[in-house]
LUMPA-11494 format. One line per 2 residues: number of its first residue (from 1); for each residue x, y negated, z of C-alpha. Coordinates in steps of 0.05 Angstrom, whole numbers. Each point is the difference from the previous one (the first is absolute). Layout:
N
NUM	X/Y/Z | ...
//
This chain:
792
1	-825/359/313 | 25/-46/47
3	9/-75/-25 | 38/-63/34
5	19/-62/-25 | 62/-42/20
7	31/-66/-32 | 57/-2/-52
9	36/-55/-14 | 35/-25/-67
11	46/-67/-7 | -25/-47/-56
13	35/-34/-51 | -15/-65/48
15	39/35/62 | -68/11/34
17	-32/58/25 | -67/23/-21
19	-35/54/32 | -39/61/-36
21	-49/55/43 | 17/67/-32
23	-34/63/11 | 44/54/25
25	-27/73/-5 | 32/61/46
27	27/58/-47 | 25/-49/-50
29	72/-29/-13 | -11/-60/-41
31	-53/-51/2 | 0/-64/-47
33	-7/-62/21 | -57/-24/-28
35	-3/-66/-43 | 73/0/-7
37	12/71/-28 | 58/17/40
39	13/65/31 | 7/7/69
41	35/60/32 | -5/46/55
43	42/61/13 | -30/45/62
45	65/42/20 | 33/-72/8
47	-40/-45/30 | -3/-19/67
49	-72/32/33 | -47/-30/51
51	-57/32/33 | -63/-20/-19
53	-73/4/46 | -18/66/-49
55	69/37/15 | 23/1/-68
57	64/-34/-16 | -1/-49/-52
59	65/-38/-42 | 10/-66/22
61	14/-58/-50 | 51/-51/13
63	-38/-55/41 | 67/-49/-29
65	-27/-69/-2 | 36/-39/-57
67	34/-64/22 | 4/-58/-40
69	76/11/-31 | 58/-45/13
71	9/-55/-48 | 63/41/-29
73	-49/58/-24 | 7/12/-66
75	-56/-11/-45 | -40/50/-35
77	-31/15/-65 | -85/19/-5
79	18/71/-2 | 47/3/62
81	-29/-46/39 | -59/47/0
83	42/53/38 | -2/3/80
85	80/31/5 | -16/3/80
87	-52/46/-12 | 37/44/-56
89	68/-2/42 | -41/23/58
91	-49/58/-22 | 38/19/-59
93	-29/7/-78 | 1/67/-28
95	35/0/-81 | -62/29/-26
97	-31/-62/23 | 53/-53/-15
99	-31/-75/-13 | 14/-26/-76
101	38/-66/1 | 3/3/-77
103	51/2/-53 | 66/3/5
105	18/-53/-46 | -53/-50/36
107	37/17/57 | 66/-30/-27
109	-31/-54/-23 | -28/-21/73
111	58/20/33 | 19/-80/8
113	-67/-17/22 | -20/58/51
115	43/25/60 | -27/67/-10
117	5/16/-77 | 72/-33/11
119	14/56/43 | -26/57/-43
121	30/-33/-54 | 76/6/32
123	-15/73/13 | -12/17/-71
125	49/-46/-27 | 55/27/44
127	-23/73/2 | -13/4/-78
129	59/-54/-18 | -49/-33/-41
131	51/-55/-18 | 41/49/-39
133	-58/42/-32 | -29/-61/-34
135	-25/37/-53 | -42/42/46
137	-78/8/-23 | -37/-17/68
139	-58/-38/-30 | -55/62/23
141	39/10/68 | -50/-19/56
143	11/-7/76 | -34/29/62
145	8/5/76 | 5/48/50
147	30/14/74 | 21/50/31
149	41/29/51 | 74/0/-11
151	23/39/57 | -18/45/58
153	41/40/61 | 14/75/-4
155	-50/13/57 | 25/71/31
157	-58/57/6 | -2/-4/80
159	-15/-72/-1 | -78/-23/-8
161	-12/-28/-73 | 14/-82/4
163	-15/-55/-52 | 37/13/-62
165	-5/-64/-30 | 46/-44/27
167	3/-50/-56 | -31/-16/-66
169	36/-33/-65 | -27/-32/-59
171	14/48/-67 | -3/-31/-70
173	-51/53/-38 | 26/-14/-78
175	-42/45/-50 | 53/26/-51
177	74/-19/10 | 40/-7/-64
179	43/65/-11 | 60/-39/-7
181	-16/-39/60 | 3/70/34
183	59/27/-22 | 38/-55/17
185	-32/-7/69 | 21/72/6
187	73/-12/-22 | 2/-65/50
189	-17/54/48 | -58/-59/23
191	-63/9/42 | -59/26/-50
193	-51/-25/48 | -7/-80/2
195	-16/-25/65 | 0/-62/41
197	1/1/77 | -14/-45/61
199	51/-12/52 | 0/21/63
201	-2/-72/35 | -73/4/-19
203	-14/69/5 | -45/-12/55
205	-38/-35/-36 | -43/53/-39
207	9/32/63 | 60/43/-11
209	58/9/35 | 77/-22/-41
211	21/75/-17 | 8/4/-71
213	-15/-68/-19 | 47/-44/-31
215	64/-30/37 | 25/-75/-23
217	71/7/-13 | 53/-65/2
219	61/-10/-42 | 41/30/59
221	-4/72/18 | -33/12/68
223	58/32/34 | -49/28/62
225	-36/31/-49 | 57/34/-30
227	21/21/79 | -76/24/16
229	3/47/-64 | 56/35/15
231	-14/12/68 | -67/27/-15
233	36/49/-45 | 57/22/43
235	-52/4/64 | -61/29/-28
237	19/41/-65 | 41/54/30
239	50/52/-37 | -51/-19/-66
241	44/-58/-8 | 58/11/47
243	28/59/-27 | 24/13/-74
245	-34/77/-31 | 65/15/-33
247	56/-18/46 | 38/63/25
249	13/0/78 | 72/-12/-17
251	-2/-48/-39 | 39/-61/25
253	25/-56/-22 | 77/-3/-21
255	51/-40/53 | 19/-40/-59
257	-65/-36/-11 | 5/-73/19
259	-58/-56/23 | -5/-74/6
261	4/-18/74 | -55/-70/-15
263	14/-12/75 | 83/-7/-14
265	-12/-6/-69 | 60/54/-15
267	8/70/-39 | -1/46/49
269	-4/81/0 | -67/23/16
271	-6/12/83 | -21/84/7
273	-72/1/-7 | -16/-81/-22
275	-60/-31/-15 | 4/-35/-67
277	-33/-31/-54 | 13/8/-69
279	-4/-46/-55 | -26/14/-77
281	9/-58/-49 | 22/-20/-68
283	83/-15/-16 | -20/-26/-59
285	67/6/-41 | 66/1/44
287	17/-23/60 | 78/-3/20
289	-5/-67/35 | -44/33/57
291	10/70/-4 | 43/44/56
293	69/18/-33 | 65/26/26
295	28/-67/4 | -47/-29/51
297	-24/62/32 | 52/-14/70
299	-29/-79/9 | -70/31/-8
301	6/48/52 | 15/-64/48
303	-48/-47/34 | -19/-57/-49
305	28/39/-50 | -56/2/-49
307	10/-67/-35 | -72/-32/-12
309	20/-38/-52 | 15/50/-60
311	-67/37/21 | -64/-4/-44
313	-65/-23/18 | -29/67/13
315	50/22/39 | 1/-65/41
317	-78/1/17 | -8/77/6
319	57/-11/61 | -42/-50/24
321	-69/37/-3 | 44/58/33
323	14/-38/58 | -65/-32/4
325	-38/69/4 | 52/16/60
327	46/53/-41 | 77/-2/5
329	32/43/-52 | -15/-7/-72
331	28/45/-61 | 4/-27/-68
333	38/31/-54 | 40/-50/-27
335	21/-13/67 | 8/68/33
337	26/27/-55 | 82/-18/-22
339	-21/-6/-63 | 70/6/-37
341	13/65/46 | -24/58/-51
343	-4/48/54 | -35/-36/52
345	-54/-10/-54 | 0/64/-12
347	-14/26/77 | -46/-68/7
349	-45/20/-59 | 0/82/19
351	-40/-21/59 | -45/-58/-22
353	-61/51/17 | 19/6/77
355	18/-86/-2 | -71/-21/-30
357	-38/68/43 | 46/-23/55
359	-25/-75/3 | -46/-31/49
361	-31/-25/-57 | 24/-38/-64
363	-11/-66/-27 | -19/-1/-76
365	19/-76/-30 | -46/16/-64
367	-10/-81/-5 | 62/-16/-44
369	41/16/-61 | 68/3/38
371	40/-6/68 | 0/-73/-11
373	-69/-6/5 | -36/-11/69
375	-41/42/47 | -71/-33/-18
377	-28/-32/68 | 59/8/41
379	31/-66/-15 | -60/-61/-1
381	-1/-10/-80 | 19/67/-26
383	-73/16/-18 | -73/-22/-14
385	-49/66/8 | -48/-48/-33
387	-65/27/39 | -75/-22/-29
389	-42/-9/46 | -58/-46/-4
391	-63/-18/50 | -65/22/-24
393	-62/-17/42 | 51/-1/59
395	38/64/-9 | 69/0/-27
397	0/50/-59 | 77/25/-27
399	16/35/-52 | 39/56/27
401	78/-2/-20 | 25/50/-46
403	1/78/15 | 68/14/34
405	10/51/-56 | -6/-54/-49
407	43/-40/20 | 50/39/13
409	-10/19/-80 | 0/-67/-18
411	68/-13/30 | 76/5/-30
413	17/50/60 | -42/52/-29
415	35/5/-70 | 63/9/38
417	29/73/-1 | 37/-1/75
419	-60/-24/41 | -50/65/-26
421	26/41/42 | 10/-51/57
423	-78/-7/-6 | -16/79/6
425	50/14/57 | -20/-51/52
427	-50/17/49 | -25/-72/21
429	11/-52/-46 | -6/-85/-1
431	-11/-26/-68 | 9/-76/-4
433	-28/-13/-79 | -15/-79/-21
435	-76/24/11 | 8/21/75
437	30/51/51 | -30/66/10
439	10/59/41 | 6/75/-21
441	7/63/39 | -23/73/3
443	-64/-22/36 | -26/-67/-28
445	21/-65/-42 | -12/-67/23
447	9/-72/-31 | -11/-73/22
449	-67/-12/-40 | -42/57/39
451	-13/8/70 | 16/80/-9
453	31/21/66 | -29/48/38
455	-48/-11/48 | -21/55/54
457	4/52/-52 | 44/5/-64
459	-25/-13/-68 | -30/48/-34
461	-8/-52/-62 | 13/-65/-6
463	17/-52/-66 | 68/11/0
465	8/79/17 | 15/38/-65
467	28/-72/-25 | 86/9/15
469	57/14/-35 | -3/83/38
471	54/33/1 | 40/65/2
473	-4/3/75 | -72/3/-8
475	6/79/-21 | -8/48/42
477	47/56/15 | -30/61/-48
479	-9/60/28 | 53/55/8
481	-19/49/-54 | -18/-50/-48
483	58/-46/-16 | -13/-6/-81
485	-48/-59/16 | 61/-53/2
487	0/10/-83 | -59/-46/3
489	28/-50/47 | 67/4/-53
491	-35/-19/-61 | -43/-62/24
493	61/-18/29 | 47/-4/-57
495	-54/-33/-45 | -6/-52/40
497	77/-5/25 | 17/3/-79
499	-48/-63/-13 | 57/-41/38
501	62/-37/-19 | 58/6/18
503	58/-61/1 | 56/65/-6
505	-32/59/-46 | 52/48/25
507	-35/-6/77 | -58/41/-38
509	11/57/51 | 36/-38/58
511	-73/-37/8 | -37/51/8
513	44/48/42 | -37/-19/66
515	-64/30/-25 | 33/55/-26
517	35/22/67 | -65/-17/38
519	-39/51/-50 | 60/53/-1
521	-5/-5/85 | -70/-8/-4
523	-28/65/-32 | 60/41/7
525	33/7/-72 | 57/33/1
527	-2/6/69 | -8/-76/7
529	68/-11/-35 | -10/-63/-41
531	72/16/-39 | -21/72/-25
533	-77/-23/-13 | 8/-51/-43
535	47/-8/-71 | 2/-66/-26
537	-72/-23/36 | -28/60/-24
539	-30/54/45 | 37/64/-13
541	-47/46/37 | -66/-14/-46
543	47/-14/-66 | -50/22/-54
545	-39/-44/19 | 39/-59/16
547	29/6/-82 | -66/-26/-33
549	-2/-68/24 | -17/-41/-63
551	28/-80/-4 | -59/-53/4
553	-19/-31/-78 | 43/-59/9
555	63/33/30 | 63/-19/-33
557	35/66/-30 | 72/-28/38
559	37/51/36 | 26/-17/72
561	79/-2/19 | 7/31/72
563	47/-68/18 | 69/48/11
565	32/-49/-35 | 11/51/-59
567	-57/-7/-35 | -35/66/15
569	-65/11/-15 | -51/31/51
571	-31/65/-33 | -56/-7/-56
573	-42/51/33 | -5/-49/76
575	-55/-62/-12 | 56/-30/30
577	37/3/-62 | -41/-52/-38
579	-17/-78/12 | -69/-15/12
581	-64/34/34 | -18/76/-5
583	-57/38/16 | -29/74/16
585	-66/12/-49 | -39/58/-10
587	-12/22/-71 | -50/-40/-13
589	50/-55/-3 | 25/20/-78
591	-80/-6/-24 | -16/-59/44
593	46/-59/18 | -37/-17/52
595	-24/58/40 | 63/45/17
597	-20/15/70 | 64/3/51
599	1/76/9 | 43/39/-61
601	-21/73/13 | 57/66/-11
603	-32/68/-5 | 62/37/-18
605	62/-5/8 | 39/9/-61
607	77/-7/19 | 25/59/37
609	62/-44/29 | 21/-70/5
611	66/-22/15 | 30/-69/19
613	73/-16/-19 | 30/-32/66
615	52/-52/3 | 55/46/1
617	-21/26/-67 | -31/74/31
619	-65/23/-27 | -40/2/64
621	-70/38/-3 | -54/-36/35
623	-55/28/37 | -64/-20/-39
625	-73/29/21 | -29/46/-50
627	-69/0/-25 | -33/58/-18
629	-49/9/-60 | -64/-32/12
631	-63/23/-49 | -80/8/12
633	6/71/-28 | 54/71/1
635	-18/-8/-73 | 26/-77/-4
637	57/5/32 | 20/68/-38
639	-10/-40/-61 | 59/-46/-2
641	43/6/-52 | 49/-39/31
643	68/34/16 | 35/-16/60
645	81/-1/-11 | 40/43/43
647	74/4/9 | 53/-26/44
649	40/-60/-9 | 74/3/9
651	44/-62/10 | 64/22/-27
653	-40/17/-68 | -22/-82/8
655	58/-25/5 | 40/43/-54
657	-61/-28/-41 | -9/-66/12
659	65/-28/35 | -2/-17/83
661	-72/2/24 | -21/-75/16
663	-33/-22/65 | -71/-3/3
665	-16/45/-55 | -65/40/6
667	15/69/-27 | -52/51/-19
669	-17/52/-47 | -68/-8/-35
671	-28/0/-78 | 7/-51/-49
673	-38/-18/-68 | -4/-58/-46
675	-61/-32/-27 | -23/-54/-39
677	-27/-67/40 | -39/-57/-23
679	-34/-54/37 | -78/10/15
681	-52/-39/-4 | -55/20/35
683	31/-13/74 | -54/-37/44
685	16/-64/22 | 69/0/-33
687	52/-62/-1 | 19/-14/-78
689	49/-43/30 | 30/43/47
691	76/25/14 | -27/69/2
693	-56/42/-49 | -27/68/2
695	21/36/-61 | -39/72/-25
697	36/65/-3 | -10/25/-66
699	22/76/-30 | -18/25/-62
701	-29/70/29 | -52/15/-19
703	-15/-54/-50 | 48/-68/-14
705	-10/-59/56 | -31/40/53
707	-1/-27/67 | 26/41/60
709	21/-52/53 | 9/-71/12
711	71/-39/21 | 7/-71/31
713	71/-26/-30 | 24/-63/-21
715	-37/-48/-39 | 60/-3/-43
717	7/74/-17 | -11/5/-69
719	-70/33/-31 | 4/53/-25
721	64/27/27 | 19/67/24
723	17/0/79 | 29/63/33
725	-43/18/57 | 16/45/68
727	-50/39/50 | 4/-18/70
729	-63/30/32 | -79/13/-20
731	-50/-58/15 | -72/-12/2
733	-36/-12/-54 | -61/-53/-23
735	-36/-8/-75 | 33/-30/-53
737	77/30/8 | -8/41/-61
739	-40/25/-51 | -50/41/37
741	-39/27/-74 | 61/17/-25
743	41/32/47 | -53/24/50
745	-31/-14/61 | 39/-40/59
747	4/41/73 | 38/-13/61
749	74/-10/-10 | -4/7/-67
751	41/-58/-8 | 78/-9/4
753	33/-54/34 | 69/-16/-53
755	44/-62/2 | 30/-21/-65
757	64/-3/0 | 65/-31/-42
759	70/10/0 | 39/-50/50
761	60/-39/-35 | 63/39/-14
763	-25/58/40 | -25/65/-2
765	-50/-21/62 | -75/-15/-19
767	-37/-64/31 | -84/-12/21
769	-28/-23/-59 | -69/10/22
771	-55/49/33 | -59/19/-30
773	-44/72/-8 | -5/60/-65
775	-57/40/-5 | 42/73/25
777	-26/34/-63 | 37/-48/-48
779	69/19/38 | 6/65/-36
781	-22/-19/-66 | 66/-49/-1
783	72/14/-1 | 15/-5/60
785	58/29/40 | 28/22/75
787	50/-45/24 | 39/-29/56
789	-15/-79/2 | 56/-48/37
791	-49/-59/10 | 42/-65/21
//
């Protein structure tokens, strides 16, 4: 065993440096420092290597010096001042070797009187929102440190292995995190790790060079900055981020689409094949003073015809940051758009996929509540990114702004309806928040606070990677023969679409026609027809599936008017039918409240035909992908007791029936049966205060009260009642559905997926009540019946 010695030093309380002679031994990766009890760390792959006189290569520590810090250093409590951070920020210190600074609530409590508990204080406040959790037990919390590497290039296979560790930050080691803390960290969509870093100015320093470290950033966006990220994009990422997966090759835009000339400041048709920018941002209520309307359409075609003065601060400084980043032609709805000219809105909003894919890039002004409200940093004044940073024994120490995905959460643009899909279509996007300006693409993300452009190779990591907003862009184009994966893309989709508001209800469909068209186009349904392969925002191709969406717990039970002026209703059976958020669940969603998956399952399909009644009042039969049975066993799947209707549906019969056949109307032949509900208590995590319950299926074969399925409905159905239920396809099934002792063992598909259903108003049509699963076996011990439902 080979031993040397070299000389550590520590900063004192007193700002003076005292040296200790520690033993280092070869083989090992830790050594203490004796007297003080402080680890010291040494990691072989990373450390730079010298030759020594017996040919073996050795780590070398840092040979930093400490300098007496400035007189603006902040002081330091007994416990930090102990710490060397040149040292740690240099060689690193592994988390199963973090340094104890104590508890958490000391911490808070020195926060005013030590530079460096101040900053680990801010972290936790901010990241935990302490200030609103004041009830919060944190008395047995306690504190360590660690550092680590936050970043490293992708290094190709034919290049010769380099350093990985380009830069180290500080990370806030908390043993045990309150479980409220953590959900709502998780619903703020904020950074679980809790780190401070150093800037770049003195990354040299602790001998490192600025990648990755932190960036100061002013009250005025750096508009060079700005110009350096989009060039590195359009230059270096290639068709990643240049071309758009799910644009046909003749896709074009129309002749009728219109851009703001910033350079004549006019209204102007779009030249053939012009470079634009595109603009996402909040109306926030209406806007007839500003907007684009048949009366002034001829005086803004004209030089100098867009009058200044009746347009809104965002408008005003995004034509400004336009011209600064040397663009020309800028669309913006309200002004491209003759907003009082139904049909132009109609043609403009048909193509919104191609005008935000189309875009050079588009700016996102996520920093206000309206159009009134400022670009943050454009104008001197307009924001204050209020940065921490504070010197500690001569290194500036930040804490690092907000994740870009939080604060894009954490602004009023993201509860909007419109600017969801404006967010998944773009390729390259600007968002300007009141936190800071950040950069997302195909390829990377960047923001002011971290130095995370490339460097001679791209990023394989780096703080702010997998921290964005994404986007649909971001898919890739699925492979021919397998075009069913898109179902999963549509689900996550509408949840989170459904989550936002909308000023005008009836634009339910309208707002998210762009990412409808750019899925129909994308993977081919219905021959990439957007019209024919999607009803009423629902995707006609994968119908069975698309039924059993189920309403979040707090969803209102308010039906949507389409906005026709008539008062129509969209159809029960579309999400888009109701106000408020929906969601796709498996199963396990009616047991537990809080563990429905994403991924509803069909293995069967139960429905032989479905039809759609078109606006012209014909009954229109749509093509809808079949499953077949699905079972472990011959024996299973012979099992099923279930009946599958048969029979062909004739219109003329309909209408003799039940008077002129009414647009919209989803027309099928299937079984229906009526059962007893009443609400159950035993649901997992369940909301007593909640718009919406899961009730129990109950029939009285073969003994009174037995459960065979589960329902969500409204929290205001009445229990008991007796609800008439219908059979749209077979599901999945999970424990605790039905009574398993009484009625047998559960298998695959054993369960039914049924919607409960009511009689609409003065009609003979049925509307949704709800979806929900019976146990198959229970369907023929009720008295049930074959029938043709008109679902409106």
């Amino acid at each position: 065993m080979v031993i040397n010695t070299f000389t550590y030093y520590t900063s004192t309380q007193e700002s003076t440096a005292s040296a200790v002679q520690v033993p280092f031994t070869q083989g090992t990766s830790s050594v203490t420092l004796l007297g003080l009890g402080l680890p010291m760390f040494c990691s072989h792959k990373r450390r730079r290597k010298i030759r020594m006189k017996d040919s073996i290569s050795y780590p070398v520590p840092s040979n930093h010096t400490p300098e007496l810090p400035p007189e603006n250093d902040a002081p330091l409590c007994s416990t930090c001042s102990s710490l060397d951070l040149h040292v740690i920020l240099h060689d690193g210190v592994p988390k199963e070797h973090a340094i104890p600074i104590g508890h958490l609530t000391d911490i808070l409590n020195k926060s005013n009187q030590c530079g460096l508990c101040n900053l680990v204080a801010i972290v936790i406040r901010r990241a935990w929102n302490l200030d609103k959790l004041p009830d919060i037990d944190i008395s047995d919390i306690t504190c360590a440190l660690y550092a680590i590497e936050c970043g490293y290039p992708n290094i190709p296979d034919y290049i010769s292995p380099v350093l990985r560790d380009i830069c180290h930050r500080l990370h806030i080691q908390t043993f045990d995190r309150p479980r409220d803390v953590t959900a709502a960290m998780v619903a703020a969509q904020s950074n679980l790790l809790l780190d401070i870093q150093l800037l770049g100015e003195d990354a040299s320093r602790v001998g490192r060079t600025k990648e990755l470290h932190g960036r100061r950033v002013g009250q005025d966006v750096d508009i060079a900055l700005l110009k350096r990220w989009i060039h590195i994009c359009e230059h270096e990422h290639g068709e990643l981020c240049e071309t758009v997966w799910w644009r046909g090759t003749g896709d074009v835009l129309p002749k009728t689409m219109r851009v703001v000339d910033v350079t004549r400041m006019a209204v102007v048709r779009a030249p053939p094949s012009c470079r634009f920018v595109a603009l996402s941002y909040l109306w926030g209520g209406t806007g007839e003073e500003y907007w684009t309307t048949r009366a002034n359409i001829k005086q803004r075609r004209a030089q100098g015809g867009l009058d200044v003065s009746v347009l809104p601060s965002t408008i005003l400084d995004t034509i400004q940051l336009v011209r600064q980043l040397g663009e020309r032609y800028l669309w913006i709805d309200a002004l491209c758009i003759v907003q009082d000219d139904l049909k132009d809105k109609a043609v403009q909003i048909g193509v919104m996929e191609l005008i935000y894919g189309t875009s050079a890039f588009t700016i996102f002004a996520a920093g206000g509540t309206s159009a009134h409200d400022p670009l943050p940093g454009i104008r001197p004044g307009t924001r204050d990114p209020k940065q921490q940073i504070t010197i500690i024994q001569g290194l500036h120490l930040a804490v690092p702004l907000i994740l870009p995905r939080e604060a894009i959460a954490s602004s009023a643009w993201d509860t909007r309806g419109w600017t969801y899909q404006e967010l998944m279509l773009s390729r390259r996007r600007i968002f300007l928040t009141a936190h800071h300006v950040h950069f997302e693409c195909g390829e990377d993300i960047w923001s002011e606070d971290v130095i995370a452009e490339r460097i001679n190779l791209p990023w394989a990591s780096h703080p702010l990677k997998y921290g964005g907003a994404g986007g649909f862009t971001s898919v890739r184009a699925p492979p021919e023969w397998n075009n069913s994966t898109y179902m999963g893309h549509y689900m996550s989709i509408i949840g989170k679409y459904t989550q936002r508001r909308l000023t005008m209800e009836s634009d339910i469909v309208n707002a998210v026609t762009a990412l409808i068209n750019a899925m129909a186009k994308g993977f081919k349904l219905a021959g990439g027809n957007p019209g024919q392969a999607f009803r009423f925002g629902m995707p006609i191709v994968d119908l069975e599936l698309a039924l059993v969406w189920q309403p979040t717990s707090n969803t209102s039970y308010v039906r949507r008017a389409t906005g026709d002026g008539n008062m129509t209703l969209w159809p029960s059976w579309s999400w888009a039918a109701w106000r408020g958020a929906v969601q796709y669940s498996e199963v396990s969603l009616f047991v537990d409240a809080q563990n429905g998956g994403v991924s509803p399952w069909i293995t069967q399909s139960l429905v032989e035909q479905w039809h759609v009644v078109d606006d012209d009042g014909r009954l229109v039969p749509q093509d809808v992908r079949r499953t077949g049975r699905m079972a472990r066993s011959v024996e299973e799947a012979n099992s099923s007791p279930y009946v599958i209707p048969e029979g062909d549906i004739d219109a003329q019969t309909l209408i003799i029936e039940n008077g002129p056949l009414q647009p919209g109307t989803l027309v099928f032949r299937t079984r229906s049966a009526r059962f007893n509900v009443t609400k159950a208590d035993d649901v997992v995590g369940a909301d007593p205060k909640a718009n919406y319950a899961t009730y129990s299926i109950l029939s009285d074969v073969p003994r009174p009260s037995t459960l065979v399925g589960r329902v969500i409905l409204p929290r205001s159905t009445n229990s008991p009642t007796l609800c008439e239920f219908i059979v749209l396809s077979r599901a999945d099934e999970t424990k605790g559905l039905y009574d398993e002792d009484t009625l047998g063992k559960r298998y695959l598909g054993c369960m039914l997926y049924v919607m409960a259903v009511q009689k609409m108003q003065d009609e003979k049509r049925m509307e949704r009540v709800g979806v929900g699963v019976i146990f198959e076996h229970a369907w023929p011990n009720s008295t049930g019946e074959q029938k043709v439902v008109l679902l409106g």
